[in-house]
C-alpha positions as CSV (number, residue, x, y, z in Angstrom):
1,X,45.5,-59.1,-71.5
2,X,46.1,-59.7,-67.7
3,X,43.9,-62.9,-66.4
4,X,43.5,-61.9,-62.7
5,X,42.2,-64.9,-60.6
6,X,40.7,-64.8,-56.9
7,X,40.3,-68.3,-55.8
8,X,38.2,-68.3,-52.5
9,X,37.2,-71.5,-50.6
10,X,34.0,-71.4,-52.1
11,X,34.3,-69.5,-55.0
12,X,37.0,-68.5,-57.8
13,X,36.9,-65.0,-59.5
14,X,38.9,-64.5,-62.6
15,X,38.7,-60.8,-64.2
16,X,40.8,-59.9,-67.6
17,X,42.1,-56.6,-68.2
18,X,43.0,-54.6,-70.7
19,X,45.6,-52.1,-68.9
20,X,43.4,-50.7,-66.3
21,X,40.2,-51.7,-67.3
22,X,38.6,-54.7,-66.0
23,X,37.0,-56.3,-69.3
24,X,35.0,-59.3,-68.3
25,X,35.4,-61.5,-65.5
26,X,33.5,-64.9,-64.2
27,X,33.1,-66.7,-61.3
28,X,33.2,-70.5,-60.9
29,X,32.6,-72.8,-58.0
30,X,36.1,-73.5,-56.1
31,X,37.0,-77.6,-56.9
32,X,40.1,-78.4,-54.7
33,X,40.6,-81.7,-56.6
34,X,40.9,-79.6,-59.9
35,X,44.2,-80.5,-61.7
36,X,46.0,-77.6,-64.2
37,X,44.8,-79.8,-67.3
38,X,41.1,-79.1,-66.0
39,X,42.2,-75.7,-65.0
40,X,42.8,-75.1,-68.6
41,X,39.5,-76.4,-69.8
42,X,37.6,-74.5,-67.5
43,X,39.4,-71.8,-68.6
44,X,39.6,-71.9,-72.2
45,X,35.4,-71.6,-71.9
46,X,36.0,-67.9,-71.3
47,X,39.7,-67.1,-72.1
48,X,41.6,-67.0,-75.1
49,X,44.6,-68.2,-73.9
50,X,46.5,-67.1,-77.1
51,X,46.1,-62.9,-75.8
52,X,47.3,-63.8,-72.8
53,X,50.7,-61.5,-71.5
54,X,50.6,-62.5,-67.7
55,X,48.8,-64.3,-64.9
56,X,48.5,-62.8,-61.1
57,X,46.9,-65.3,-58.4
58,X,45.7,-64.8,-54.8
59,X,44.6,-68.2,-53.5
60,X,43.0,-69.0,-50.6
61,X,43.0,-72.8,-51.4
62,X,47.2,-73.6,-51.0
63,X,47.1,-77.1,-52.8
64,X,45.9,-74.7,-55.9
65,X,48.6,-72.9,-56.2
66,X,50.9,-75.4,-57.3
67,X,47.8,-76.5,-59.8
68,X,47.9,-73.3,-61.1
69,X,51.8,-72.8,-62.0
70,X,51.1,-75.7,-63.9
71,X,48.6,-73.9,-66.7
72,X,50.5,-70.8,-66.7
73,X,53.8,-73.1,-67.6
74,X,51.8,-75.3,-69.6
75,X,48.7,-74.1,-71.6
76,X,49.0,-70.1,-70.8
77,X,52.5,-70.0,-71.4
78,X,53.0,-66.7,-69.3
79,X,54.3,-65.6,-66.4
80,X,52.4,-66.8,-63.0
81,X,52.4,-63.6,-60.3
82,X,51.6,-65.4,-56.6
83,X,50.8,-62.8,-54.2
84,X,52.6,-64.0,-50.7
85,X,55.0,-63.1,-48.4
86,X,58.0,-61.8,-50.3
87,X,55.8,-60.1,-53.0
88,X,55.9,-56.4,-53.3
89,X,52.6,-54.4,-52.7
90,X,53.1,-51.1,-51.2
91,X,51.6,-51.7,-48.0
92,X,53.0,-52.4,-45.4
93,X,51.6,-55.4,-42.8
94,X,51.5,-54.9,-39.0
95,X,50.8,-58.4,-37.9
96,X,52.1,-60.1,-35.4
97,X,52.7,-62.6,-38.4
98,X,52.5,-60.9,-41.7
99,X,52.6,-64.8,-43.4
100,X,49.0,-65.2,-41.6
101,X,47.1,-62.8,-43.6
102,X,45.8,-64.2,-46.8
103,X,46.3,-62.5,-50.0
104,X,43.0,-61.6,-50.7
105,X,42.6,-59.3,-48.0
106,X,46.2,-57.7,-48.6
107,X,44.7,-57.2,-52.2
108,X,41.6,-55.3,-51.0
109,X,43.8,-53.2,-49.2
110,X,45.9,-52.3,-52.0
111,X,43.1,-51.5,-54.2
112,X,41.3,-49.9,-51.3
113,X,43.9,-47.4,-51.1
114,X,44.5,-46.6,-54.4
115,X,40.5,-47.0,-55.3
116,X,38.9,-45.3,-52.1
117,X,41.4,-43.7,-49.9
118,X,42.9,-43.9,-46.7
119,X,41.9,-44.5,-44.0
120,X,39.5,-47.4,-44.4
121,X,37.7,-50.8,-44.1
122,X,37.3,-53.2,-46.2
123,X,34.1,-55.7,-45.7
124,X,34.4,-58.7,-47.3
125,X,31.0,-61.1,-47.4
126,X,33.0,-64.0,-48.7
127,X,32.8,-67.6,-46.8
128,X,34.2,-65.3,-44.0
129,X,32.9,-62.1,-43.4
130,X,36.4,-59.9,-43.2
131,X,36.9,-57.2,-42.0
132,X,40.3,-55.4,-43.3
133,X,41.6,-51.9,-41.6
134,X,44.0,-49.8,-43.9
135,X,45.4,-46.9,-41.4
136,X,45.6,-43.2,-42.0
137,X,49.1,-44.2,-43.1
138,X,48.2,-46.5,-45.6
139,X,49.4,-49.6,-43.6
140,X,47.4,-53.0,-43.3
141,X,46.2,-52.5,-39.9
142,X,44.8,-55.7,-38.8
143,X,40.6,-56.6,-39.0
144,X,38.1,-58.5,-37.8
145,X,37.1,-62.3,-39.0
146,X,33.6,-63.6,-38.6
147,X,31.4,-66.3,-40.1
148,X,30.1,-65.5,-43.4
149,X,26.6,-65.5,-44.5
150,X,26.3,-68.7,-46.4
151,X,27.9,-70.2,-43.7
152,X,25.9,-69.3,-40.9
153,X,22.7,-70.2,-43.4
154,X,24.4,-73.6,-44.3
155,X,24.9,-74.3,-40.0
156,X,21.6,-73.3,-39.3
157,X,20.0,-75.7,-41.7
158,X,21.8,-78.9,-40.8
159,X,21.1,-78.5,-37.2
160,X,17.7,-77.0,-37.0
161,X,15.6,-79.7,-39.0
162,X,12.6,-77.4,-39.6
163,X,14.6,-74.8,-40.9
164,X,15.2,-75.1,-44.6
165,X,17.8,-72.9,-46.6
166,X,16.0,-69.6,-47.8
167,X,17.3,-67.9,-50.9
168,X,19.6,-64.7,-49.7
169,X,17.0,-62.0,-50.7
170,X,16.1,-59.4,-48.3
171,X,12.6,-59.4,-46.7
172,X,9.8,-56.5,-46.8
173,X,10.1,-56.6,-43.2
174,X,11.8,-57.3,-40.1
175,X,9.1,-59.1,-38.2
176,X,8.3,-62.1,-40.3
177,X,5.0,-64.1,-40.3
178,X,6.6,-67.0,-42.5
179,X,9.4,-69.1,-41.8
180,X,11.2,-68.2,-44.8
181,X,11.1,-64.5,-44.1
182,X,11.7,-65.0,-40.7
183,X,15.0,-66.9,-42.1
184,X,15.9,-64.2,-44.0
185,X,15.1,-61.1,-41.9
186,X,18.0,-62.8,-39.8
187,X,20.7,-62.5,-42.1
188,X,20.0,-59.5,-43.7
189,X,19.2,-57.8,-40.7
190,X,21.8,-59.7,-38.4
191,X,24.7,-59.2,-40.5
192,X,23.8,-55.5,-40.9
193,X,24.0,-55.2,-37.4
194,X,27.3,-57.1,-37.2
195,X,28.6,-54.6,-39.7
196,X,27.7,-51.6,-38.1
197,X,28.6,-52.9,-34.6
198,X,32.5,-53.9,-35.6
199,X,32.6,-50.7,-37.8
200,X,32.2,-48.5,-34.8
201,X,34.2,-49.9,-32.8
202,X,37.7,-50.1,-35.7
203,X,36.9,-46.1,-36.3
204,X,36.6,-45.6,-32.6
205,X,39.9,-48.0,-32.2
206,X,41.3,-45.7,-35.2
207,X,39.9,-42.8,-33.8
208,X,39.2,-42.4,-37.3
209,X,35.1,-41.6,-37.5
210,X,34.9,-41.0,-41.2
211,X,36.8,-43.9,-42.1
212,X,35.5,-45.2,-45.4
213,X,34.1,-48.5,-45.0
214,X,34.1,-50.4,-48.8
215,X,31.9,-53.5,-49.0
216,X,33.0,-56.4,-51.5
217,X,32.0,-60.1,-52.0
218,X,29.4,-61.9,-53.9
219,X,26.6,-60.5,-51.2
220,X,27.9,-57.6,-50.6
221,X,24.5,-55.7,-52.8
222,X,22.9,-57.9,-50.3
223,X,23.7,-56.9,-47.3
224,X,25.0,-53.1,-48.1
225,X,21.8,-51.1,-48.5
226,X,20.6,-52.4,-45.0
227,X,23.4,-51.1,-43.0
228,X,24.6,-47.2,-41.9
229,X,28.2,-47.5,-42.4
230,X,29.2,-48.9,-45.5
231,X,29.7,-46.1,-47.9
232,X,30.5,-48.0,-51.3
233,X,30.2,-51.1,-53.0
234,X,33.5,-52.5,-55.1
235,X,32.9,-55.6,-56.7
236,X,35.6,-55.6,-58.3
237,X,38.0,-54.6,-55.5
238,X,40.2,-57.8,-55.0
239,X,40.7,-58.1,-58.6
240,X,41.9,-54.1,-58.9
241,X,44.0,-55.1,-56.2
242,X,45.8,-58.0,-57.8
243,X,46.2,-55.8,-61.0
244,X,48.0,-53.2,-59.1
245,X,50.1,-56.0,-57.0
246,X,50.9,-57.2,-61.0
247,X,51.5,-53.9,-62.4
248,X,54.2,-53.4,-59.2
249,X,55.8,-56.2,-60.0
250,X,55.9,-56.7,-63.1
251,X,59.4,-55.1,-64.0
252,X,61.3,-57.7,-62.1
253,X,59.3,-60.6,-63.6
């Protein structure tokens, strides 16, 4: 079994598959302080270590890394699989600095490629809202960064003092007669808009208007059915793409 993990600032996927096929997968809160010996408890709730055969981590949380190699060496055993600058992925990145991009969104473009076809956009609701352009090519492009939902909700809150946090649900509406609603035609409606807006301007930049636009991210079913653009829903997308970065890889481990 491959244990593919996806540790975002707020929140850490981990996904274990069987060849190809994504068996189960969790998702924890991120805890920067975590050490590898509480890695490896956390883990062991979900993981038997013992069927372990390899280990591939994009981190968007650098003092984890290092956290990290330390279960693999110590309670996994395997072979740790960083994706960074120097790793092999197939696609190639034209940034002005290629070490700026972080390795989830080179991982959604590998898998978007391989999962969805080219050319594309990748639009991550994570604790940014990303926005990741794969050319006709298959090159990583460049994107778009933006605030993401929760934290738009969680900025909001602590400087409006009337406005409470809503739960992110979509409303029957636009035009609210609660607060709550109100709240939450906002960011479903808002960041619809935002989607839309960026994506028409990246195919018109790509002069690409059928580009497929892939949404991923824990609200991602959230915000999705509310826009025009988006044409699929991957879940799953960041950890396909760390499989495939593993499976490249893997020979000269």
């Amino acid at each position: 079994m491959l244990l593919a993990i996806d540790c975002g600032n707020t929140q850490t996927v981990f996904g274990l598959f069987d060849d190809a096929q994504l068996s189960a997968q969790f998702r924890v809160g991120t805890d920067r302080n975590h050490t590898g010996d509480e890695l490896a408890v956390l883990i062991r709730a979900f993981v038997d270590l013992e069927t372990l055969h390899g280990i591939v981590l994009c981190a968007s949380v650098p003092q984890l890394v290092r956290e990290y190699e330390g279960f693999a060496e110590r309670w996994a055993g395997v072979e740790l699989l960083v994706l960074g600058p120097g790793v092999s992925t197939g696609v190639p990145i034209r940034y002005d600095d290629p070490r700026e991009v972080g390795p989830d969104r080179i991982a959604n473009a590998v898998a978007a490629r391989q999962r969805h076809g080219v050319p594309a956009i990748v639009v991550d609701f994570g604790t940014s809202t990303n926005f990741d352009v794969i050319s006709a090519a298959g090159e990583f492009a460049g994107g778009v960064l933006a605030p993401g939902i929760e934290i738009s909700m969680d900025a909001l809150s602590a400087r409006a003092a009337r406005l409470p946090k809503v739960p992110f649900v979509a409303p029957e509406r636009v035009i609210s007669q609660t607060t709550t609603a109100a709240l939450q035609s906002g960011l479903v409606y808002g960041f619809a808009g935002q989607v839309d807006a960026i994506v028409d301007r990246i195919r018109d930049e790509l002069e690409a208007p059928d580009a497929i636009v892939v949404a991923t991210g824990g609200l991602a079913d959230l915000i999705a059915p509310h826009t025009r653009t988006i044409t699929a829903v991957d879940p799953e997308l960041t950890l396909h793409g760390l499989r495939l970065v593993w499976e490249r890889n893997r020979p000269t481990l």
